[in-house]
LOTI-144070 format. One record per residue (C-alpha): chain; residue in three letters; x, y, z. Coordinates in Angstrom, 3 decimals. Layout:
% LOTI-144070
@cadena A	residuo ala	px X	py Y	pz Z
...
% end
This chain:
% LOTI-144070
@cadena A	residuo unk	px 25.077	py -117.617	pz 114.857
@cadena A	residuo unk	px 23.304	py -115.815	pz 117.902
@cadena A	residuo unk	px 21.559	py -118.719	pz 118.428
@cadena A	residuo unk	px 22.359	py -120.473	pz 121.981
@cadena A	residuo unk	px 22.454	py -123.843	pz 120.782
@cadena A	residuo unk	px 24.883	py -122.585	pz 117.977
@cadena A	residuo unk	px 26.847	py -120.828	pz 120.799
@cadena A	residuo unk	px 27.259	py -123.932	pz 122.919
@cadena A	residuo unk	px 28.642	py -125.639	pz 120.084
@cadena A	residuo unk	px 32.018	py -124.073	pz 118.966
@cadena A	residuo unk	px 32.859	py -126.241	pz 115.569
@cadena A	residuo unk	px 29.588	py -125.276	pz 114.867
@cadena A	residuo unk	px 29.827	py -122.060	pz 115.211
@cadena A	residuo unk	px 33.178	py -121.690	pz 113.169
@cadena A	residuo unk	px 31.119	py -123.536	pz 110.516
@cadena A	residuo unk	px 28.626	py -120.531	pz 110.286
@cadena A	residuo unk	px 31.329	py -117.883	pz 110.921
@cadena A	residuo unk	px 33.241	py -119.167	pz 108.039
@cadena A	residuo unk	px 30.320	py -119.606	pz 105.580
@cadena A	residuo unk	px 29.782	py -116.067	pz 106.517
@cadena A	residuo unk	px 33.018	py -114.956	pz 105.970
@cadena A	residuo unk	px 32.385	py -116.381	pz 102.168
@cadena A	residuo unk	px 29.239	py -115.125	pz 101.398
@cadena A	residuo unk	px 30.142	py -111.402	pz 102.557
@cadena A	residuo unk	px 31.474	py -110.126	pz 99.917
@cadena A	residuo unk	px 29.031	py -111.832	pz 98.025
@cadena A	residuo unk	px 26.313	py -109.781	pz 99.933
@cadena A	residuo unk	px 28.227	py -106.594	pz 99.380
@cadena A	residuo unk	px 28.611	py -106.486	pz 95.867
@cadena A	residuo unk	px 24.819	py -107.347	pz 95.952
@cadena A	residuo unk	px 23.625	py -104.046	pz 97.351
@cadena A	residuo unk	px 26.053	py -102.462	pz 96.145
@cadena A	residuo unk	px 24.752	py -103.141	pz 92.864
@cadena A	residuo unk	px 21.107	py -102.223	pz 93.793
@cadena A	residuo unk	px 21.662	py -99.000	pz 95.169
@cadena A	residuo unk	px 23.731	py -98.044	pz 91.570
@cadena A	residuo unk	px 20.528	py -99.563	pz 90.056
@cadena A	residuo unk	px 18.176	py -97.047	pz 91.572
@cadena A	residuo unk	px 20.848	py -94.407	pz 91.177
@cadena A	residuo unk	px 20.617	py -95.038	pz 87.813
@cadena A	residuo unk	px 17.094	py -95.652	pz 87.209
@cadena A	residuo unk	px 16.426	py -91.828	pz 89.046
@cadena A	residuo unk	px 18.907	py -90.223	pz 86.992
@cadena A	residuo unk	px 17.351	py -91.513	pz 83.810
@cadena A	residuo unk	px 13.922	py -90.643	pz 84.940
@cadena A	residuo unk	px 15.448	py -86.822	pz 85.631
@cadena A	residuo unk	px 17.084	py -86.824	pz 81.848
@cadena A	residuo unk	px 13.272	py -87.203	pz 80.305
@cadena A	residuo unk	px 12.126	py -84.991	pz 82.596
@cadena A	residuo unk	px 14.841	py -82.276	pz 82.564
@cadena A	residuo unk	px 14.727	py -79.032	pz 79.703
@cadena A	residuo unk	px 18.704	py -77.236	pz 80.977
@cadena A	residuo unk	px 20.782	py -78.050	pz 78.595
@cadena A	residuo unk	px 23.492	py -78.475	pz 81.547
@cadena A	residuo unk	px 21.430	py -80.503	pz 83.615
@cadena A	residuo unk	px 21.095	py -82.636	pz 80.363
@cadena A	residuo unk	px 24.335	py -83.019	pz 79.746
@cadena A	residuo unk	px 24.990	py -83.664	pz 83.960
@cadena A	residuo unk	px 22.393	py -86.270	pz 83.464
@cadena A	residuo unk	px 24.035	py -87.885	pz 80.944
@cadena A	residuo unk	px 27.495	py -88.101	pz 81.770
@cadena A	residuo unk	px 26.004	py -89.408	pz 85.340
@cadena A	residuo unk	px 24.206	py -92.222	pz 83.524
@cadena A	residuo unk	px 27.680	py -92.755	pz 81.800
@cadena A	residuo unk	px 29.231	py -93.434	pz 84.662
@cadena A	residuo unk	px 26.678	py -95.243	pz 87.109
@cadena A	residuo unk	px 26.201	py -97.565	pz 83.964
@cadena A	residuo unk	px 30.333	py -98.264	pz 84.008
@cadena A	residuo unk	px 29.854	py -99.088	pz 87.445
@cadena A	residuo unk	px 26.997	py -101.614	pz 87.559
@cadena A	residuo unk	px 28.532	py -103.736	pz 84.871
@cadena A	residuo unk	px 31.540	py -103.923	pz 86.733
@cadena A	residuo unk	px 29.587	py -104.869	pz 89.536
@cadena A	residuo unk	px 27.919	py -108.085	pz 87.522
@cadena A	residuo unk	px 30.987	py -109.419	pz 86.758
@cadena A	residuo unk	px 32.373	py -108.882	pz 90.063
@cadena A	residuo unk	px 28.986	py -111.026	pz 91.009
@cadena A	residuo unk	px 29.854	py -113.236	pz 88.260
@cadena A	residuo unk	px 33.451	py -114.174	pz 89.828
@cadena A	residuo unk	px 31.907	py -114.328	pz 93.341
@cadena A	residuo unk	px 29.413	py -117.035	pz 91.879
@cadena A	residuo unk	px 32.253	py -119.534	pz 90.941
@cadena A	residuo unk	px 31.645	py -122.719	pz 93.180
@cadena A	residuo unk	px 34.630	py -122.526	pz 95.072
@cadena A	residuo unk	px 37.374	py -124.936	pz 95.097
@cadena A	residuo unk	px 36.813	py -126.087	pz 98.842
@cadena A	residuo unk	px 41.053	py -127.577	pz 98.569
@cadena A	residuo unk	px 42.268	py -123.909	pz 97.724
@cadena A	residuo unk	px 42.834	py -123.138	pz 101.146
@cadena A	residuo unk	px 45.037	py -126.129	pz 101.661
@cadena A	residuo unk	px 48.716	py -126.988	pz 102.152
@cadena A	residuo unk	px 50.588	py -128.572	pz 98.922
@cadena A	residuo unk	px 52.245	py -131.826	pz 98.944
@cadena A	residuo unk	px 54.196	py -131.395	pz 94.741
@cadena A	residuo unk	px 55.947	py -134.861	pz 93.503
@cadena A	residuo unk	px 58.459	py -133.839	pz 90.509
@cadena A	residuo unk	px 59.756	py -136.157	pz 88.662
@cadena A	residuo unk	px 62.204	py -136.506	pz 85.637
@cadena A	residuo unk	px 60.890	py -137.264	pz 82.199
@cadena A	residuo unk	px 62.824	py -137.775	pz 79.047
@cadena A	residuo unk	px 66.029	py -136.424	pz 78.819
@cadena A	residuo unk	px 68.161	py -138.550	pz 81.041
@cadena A	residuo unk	px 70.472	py -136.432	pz 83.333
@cadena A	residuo unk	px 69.357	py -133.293	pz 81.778
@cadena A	residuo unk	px 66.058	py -134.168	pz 82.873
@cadena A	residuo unk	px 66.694	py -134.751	pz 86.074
@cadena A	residuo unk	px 68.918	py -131.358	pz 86.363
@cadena A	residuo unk	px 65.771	py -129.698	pz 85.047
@cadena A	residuo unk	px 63.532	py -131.451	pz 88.098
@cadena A	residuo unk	px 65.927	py -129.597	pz 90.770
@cadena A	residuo unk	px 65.458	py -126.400	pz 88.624
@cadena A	residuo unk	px 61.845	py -126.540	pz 88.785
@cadena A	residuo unk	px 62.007	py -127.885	pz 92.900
@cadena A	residuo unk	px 64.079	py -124.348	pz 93.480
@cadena A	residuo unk	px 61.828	py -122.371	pz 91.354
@cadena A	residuo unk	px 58.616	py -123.464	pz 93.414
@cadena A	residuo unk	px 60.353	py -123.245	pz 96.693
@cadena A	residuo unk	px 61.180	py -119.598	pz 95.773
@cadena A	residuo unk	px 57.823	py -118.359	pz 95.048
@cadena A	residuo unk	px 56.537	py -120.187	pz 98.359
@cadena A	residuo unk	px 59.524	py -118.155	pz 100.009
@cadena A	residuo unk	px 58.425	py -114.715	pz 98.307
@cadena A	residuo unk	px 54.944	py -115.899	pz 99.655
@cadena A	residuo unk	px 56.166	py -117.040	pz 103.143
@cadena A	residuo unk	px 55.287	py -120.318	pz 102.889
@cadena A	residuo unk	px 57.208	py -122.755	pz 104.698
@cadena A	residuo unk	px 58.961	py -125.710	pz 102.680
@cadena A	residuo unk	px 59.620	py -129.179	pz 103.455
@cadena A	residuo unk	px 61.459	py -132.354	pz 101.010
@cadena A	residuo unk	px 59.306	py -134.958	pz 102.337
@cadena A	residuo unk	px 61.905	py -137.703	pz 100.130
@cadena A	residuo unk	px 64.395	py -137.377	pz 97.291
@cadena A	residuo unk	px 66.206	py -139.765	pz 94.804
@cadena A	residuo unk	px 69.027	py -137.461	pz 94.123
@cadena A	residuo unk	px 71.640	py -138.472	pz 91.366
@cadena A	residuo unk	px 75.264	py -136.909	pz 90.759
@cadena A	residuo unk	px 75.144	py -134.514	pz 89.057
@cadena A	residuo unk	px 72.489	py -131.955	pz 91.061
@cadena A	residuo unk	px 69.590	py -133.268	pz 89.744
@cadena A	residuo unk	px 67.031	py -135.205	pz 91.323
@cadena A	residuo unk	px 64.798	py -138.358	pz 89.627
@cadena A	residuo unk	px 62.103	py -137.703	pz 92.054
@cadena A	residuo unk	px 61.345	py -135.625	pz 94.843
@cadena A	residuo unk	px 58.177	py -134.603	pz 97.124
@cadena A	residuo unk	px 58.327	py -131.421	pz 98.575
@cadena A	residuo unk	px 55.804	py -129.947	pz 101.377
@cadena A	residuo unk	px 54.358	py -126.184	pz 100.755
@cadena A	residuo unk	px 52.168	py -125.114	pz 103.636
@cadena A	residuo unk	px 50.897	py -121.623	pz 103.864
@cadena A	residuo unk	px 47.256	py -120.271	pz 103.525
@cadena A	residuo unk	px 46.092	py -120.441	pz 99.764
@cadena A	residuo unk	px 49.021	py -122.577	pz 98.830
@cadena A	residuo unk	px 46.980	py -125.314	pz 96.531
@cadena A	residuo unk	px 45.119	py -121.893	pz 94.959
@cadena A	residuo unk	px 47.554	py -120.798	pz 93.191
@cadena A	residuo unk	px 49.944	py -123.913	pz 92.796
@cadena A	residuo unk	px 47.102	py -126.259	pz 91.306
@cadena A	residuo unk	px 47.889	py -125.629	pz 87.975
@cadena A	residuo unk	px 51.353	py -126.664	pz 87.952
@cadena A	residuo unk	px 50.291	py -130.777	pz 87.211
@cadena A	residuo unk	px 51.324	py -131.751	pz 84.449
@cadena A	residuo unk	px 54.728	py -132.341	pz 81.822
@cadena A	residuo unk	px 57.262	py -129.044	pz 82.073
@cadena A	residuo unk	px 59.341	py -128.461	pz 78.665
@cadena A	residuo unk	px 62.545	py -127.158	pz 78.728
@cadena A	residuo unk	px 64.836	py -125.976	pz 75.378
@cadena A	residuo unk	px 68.683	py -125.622	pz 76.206
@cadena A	residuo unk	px 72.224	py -126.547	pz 75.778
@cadena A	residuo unk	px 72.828	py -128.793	pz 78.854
@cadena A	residuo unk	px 75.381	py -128.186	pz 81.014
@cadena A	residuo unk	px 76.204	py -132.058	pz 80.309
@cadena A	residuo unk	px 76.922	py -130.910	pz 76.482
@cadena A	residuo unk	px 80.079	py -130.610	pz 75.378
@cadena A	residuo unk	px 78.989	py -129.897	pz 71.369
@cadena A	residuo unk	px 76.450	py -127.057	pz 72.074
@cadena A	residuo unk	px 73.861	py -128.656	pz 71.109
@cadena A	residuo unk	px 70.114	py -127.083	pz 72.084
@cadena A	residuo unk	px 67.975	py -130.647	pz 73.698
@cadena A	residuo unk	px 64.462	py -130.605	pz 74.551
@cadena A	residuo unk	px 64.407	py -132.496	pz 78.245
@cadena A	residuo unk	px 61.026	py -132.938	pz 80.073
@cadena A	residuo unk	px 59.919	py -133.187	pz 84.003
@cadena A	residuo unk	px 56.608	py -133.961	pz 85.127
@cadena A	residuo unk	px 54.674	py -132.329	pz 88.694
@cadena A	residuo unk	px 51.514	py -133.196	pz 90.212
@cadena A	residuo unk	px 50.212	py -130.787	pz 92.847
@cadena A	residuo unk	px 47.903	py -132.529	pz 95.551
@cadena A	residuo unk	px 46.775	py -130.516	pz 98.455
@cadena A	residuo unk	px 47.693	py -132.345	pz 101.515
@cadena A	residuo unk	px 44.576	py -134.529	pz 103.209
@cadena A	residuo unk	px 43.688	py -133.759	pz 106.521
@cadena A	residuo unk	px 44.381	py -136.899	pz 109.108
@cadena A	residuo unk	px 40.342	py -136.817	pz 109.846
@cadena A	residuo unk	px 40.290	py -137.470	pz 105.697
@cadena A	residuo unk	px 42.447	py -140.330	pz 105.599
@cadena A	residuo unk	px 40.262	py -143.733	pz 105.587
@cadena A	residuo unk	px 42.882	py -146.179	pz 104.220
@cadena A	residuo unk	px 42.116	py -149.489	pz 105.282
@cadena A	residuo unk	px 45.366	py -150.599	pz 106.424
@cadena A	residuo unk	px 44.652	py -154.361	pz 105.799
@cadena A	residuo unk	px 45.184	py -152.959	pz 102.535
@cadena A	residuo unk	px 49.012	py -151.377	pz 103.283
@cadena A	residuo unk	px 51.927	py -153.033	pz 103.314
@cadena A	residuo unk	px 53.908	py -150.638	pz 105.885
@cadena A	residuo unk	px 57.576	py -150.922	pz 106.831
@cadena A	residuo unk	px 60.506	py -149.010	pz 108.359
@cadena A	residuo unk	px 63.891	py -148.652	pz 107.536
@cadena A	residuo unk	px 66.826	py -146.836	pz 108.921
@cadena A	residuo unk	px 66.926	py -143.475	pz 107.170
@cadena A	residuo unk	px 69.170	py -142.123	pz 104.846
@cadena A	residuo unk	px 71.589	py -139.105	pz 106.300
@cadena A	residuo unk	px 74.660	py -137.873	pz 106.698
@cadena A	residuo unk	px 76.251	py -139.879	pz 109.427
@cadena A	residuo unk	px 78.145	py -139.002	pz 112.052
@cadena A	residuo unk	px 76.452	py -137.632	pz 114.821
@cadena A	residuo unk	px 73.679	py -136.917	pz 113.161
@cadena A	residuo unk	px 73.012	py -140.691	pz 112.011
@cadena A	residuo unk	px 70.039	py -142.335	pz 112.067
@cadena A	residuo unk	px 69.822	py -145.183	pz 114.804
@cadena A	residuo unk	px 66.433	py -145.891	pz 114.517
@cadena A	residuo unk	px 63.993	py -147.430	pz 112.013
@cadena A	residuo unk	px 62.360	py -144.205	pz 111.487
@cadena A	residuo unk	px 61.946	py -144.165	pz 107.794
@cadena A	residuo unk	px 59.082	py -145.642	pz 106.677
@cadena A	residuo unk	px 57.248	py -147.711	pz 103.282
@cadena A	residuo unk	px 53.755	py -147.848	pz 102.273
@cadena A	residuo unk	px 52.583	py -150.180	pz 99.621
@cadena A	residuo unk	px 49.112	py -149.670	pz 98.544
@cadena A	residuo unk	px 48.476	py -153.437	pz 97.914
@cadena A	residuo unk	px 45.156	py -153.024	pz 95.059
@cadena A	residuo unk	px 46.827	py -150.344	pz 93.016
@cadena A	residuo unk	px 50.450	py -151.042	pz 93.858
@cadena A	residuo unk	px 51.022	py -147.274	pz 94.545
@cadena A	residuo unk	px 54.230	py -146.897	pz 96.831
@cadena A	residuo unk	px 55.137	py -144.343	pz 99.316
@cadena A	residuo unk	px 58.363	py -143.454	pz 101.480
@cadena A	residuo unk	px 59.043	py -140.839	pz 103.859
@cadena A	residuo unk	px 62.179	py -139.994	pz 105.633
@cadena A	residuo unk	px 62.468	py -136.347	pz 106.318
@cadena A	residuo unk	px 61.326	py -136.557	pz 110.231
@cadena A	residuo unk	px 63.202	py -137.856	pz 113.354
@cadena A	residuo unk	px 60.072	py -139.846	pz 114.522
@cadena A	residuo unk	px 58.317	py -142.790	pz 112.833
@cadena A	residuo unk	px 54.804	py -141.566	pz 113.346
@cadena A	residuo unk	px 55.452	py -138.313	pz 111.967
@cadena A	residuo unk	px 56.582	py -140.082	pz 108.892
@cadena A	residuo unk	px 54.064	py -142.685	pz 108.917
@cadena A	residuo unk	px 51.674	py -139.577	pz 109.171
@cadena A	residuo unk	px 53.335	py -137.859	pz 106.050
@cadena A	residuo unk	px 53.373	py -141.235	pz 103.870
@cadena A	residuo unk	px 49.539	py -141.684	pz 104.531
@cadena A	residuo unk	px 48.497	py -138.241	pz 103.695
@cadena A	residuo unk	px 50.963	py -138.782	pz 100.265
@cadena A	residuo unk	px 49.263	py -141.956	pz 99.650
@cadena A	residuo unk	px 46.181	py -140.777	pz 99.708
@cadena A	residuo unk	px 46.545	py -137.570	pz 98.125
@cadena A	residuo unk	px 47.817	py -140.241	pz 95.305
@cadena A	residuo unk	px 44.801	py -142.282	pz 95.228
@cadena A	residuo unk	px 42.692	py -139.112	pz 95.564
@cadena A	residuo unk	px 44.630	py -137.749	pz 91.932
@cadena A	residuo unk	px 43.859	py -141.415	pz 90.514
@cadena A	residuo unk	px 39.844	py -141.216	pz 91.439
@cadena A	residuo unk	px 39.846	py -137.584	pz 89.816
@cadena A	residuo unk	px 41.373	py -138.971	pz 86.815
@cadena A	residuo unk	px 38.768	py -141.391	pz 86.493
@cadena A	residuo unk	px 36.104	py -139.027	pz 86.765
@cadena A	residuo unk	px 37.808	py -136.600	pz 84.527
@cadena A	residuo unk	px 38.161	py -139.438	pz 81.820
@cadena A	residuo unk	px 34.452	py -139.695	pz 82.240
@cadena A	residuo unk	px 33.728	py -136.223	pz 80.969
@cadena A	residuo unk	px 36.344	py -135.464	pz 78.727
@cadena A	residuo unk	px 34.104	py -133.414	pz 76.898
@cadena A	residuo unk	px 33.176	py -130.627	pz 79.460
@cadena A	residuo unk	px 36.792	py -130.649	pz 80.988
@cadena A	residuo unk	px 38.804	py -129.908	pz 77.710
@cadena A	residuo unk	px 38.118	py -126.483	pz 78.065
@cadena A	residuo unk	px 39.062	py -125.852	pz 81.134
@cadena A	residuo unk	px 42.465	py -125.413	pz 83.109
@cadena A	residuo unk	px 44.944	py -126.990	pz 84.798
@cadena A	residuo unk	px 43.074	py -130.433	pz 84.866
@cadena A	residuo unk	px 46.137	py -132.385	pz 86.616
@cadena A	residuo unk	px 46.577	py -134.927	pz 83.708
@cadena A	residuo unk	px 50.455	py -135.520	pz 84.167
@cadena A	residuo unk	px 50.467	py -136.537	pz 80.517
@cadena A	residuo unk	px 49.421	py -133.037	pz 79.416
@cadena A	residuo unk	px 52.549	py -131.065	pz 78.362
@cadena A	residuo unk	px 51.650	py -127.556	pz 80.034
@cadena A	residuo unk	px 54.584	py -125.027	pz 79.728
@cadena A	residuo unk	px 58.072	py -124.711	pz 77.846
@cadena A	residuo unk	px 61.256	py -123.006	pz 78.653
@cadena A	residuo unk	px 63.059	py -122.127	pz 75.943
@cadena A	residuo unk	px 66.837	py -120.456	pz 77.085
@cadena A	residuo unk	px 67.835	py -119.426	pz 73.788
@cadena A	residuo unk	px 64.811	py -117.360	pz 73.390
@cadena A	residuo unk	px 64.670	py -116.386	pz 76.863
@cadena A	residuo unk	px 60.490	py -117.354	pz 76.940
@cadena A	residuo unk	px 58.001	py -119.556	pz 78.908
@cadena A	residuo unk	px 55.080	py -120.274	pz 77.262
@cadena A	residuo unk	px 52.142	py -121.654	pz 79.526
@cadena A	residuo unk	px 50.374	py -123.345	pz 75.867
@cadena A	residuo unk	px 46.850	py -123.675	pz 77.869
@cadena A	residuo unk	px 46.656	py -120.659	pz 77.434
@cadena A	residuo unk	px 49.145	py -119.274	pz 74.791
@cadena A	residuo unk	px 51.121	py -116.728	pz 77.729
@cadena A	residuo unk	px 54.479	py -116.075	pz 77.537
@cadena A	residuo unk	px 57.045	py -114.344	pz 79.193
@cadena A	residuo unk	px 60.290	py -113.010	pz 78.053
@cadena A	residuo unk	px 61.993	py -113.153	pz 81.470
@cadena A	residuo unk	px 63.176	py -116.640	pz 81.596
@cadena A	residuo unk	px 65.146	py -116.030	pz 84.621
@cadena A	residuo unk	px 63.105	py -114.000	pz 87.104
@cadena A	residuo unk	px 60.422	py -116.908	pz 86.618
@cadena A	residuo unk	px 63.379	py -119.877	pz 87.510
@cadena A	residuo unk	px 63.789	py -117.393	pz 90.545
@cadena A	residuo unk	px 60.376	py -117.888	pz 90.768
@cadena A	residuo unk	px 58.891	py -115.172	pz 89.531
@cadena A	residuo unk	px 55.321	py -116.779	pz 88.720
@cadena A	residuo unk	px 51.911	py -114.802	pz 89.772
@cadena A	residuo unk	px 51.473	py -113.812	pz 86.070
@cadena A	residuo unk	px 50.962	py -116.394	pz 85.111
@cadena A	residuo unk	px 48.805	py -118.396	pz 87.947
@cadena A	residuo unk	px 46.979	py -114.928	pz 87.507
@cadena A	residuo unk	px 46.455	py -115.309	pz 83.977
@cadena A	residuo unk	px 45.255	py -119.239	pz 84.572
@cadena A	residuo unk	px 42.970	py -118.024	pz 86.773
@cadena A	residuo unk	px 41.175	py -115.823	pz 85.050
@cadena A	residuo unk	px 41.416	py -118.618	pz 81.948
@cadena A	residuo unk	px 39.980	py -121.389	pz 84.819
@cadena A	residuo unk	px 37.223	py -118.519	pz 85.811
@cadena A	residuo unk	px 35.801	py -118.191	pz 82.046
@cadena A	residuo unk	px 36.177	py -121.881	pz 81.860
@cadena A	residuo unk	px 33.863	py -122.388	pz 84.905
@cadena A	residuo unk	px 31.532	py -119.670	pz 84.321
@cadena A	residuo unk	px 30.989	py -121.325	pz 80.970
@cadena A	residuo unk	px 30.362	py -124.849	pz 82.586
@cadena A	residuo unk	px 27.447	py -123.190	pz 84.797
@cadena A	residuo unk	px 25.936	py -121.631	pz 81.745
@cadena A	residuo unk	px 27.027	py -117.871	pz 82.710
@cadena A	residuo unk	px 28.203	py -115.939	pz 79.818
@cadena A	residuo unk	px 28.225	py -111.871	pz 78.900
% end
């Protein structure tokens, strides 16, 4: 980094400063480690060589507790060693969508849409509906919300994939407890350098968006449709005022798409090594329950629960993306061949 051709080159040199910035604490818990190492290895060569009785006993209670220390320290190394996720950093684009259940269903989608955007509010992450398909009665049949704040696709990555919910619906007139199901899939939003779609390949047009009326009506043809034309993958965006911002926002969603579809391919192709790990993104995977009567959510990937069903619709959720993280840790120790 003190180099002058480095210097002279500034992406370059945020390059270095960032791979630094990773491998610090690395580096840390390195020495760290070695210096408890000698510590230790002096204080057992003192114990053979010491005849107090109180020095013994010193001596022993030192080795006790220098020992403590530099296991804690491997697996603190072992964490640090996890490849990183290079998207972790990244902003979220999350499509929900109802599943079975009919209006219920889609009633549970806006649930879940207000639970995320309140954790990304306790976080201070700012929030965006990208595009909605609303029906009457408060629920949505699909909607694409925005999340951008630092470490944003870190912690929401495991949400992809079907969301259970157990209640009496507010449609119900008998009482009767349904089972209703929404699915979400988590992407973390492609940078515009990252998007390569060969447009000869898009079918792209505008409309007049969707609003309110009055003065705040729409005149223009700012909304705008993609059609991916080899997959048939379609995209529409209508939350900005300007037609390149939303042309901007449909590509990045479009690709993001297309990104999820090439994972799943590769995932299919080692089934084997994935099963055990979490949150693989397989929308067809049914991931957590909510059960009202028993006031529970169960995340079954990794058999946690909670028994405060409405903190976590307030959003209430860093137990459990802690808990999946230290279940998607194991898991990728495992795949690298590091064990106890």
């Amino acid at each position: 980094m003190a180099s002058p051709d480095v210097l002279a080159d500034y992406t370059r040199l945020n390059e270095l400063a960032q791979e630094r910035s990773d491998l610090q604490p690395i580096v840390s818990a390195y020495h760290e480690r070695l210096k408890l190492a000698n510590e230790l290895e002096e204080t057992r060569e003192l114990l053979t060589l010491g005849d107090d009785p109180d020095m013994v006993v010193m001596a022993e209670e030192e080795i006790m507790r220098l020992e403590s220390a530099v296991d804690a320290l491997d697996d603190e190394l072992r964490r640090l060693l996890v490849p990183k996720d290079p998207r972790d950093d990244k902003n979220v684009l999350m499509e929900i969508r109802a599943g079975a259940g009919g209006d219920e269903a889609a009633i549970f989608a806006a649930d879940l849409l207000r639970m995320y955007s309140r954790y990304a509010e306790t976080h201070n992450w700012k929030t965006e509906i990208i595009d909605a398909n609303e029906i009457g009665v408060g629920g949505y049949k699909e909607v694409i919300l925005a999340i951008k704040g630092r470490g944003a696709f870190s912690r929401l990555k495991y949400e992809s994939g079907v969301h259970r919910v157990q209640r009496v619906p507010i449609t119900e007139s008998q009482g009767r407890i349904h089972t209703s199901t929404a699915t979400v899939a988590v992407m973390a939003e492609v940078e515009d350098v990252e998007v390569t779609l060969d447009e000869r390949e898009l079918d792209i047009t505008s409309t007049f968006s969707s609003g309110p009326g009055g003065q705040h009506m729409q005149k223009n043809a700012t909304a705008i449709r993609i059609v991916h034309k080899p997959t048939g993958l379609t995209v529409k965006v209508q939350s900005e005022r300007s037609q390149t911002q939303n042309k901007r926002l449909a590509m990045a969603i479009l690709q993001g798409r297309l990104q999820e579809l090439e994972e799943a391919k590769q995932d299919a192709a080692t089934a084997a090594d994935r099963k055990s790990q979490v949150g693989t993104g397989d929308r067809s995977e049914k991931i957590r329950t909510y059960n009202y009567p028993q006031n529970r959510v169960t995340d079954h990937r990794i058999g946690f629960s909670s028994y405060n069903l409405v903190a976590v619709m307030e959003g209430d959720l860093d137990d459990f993306f802690e808990a999946l993280g230290i279940a998607d840790q194991a898991a990728r120790l495992a795949a690298i061949g590091v064990d106890d």
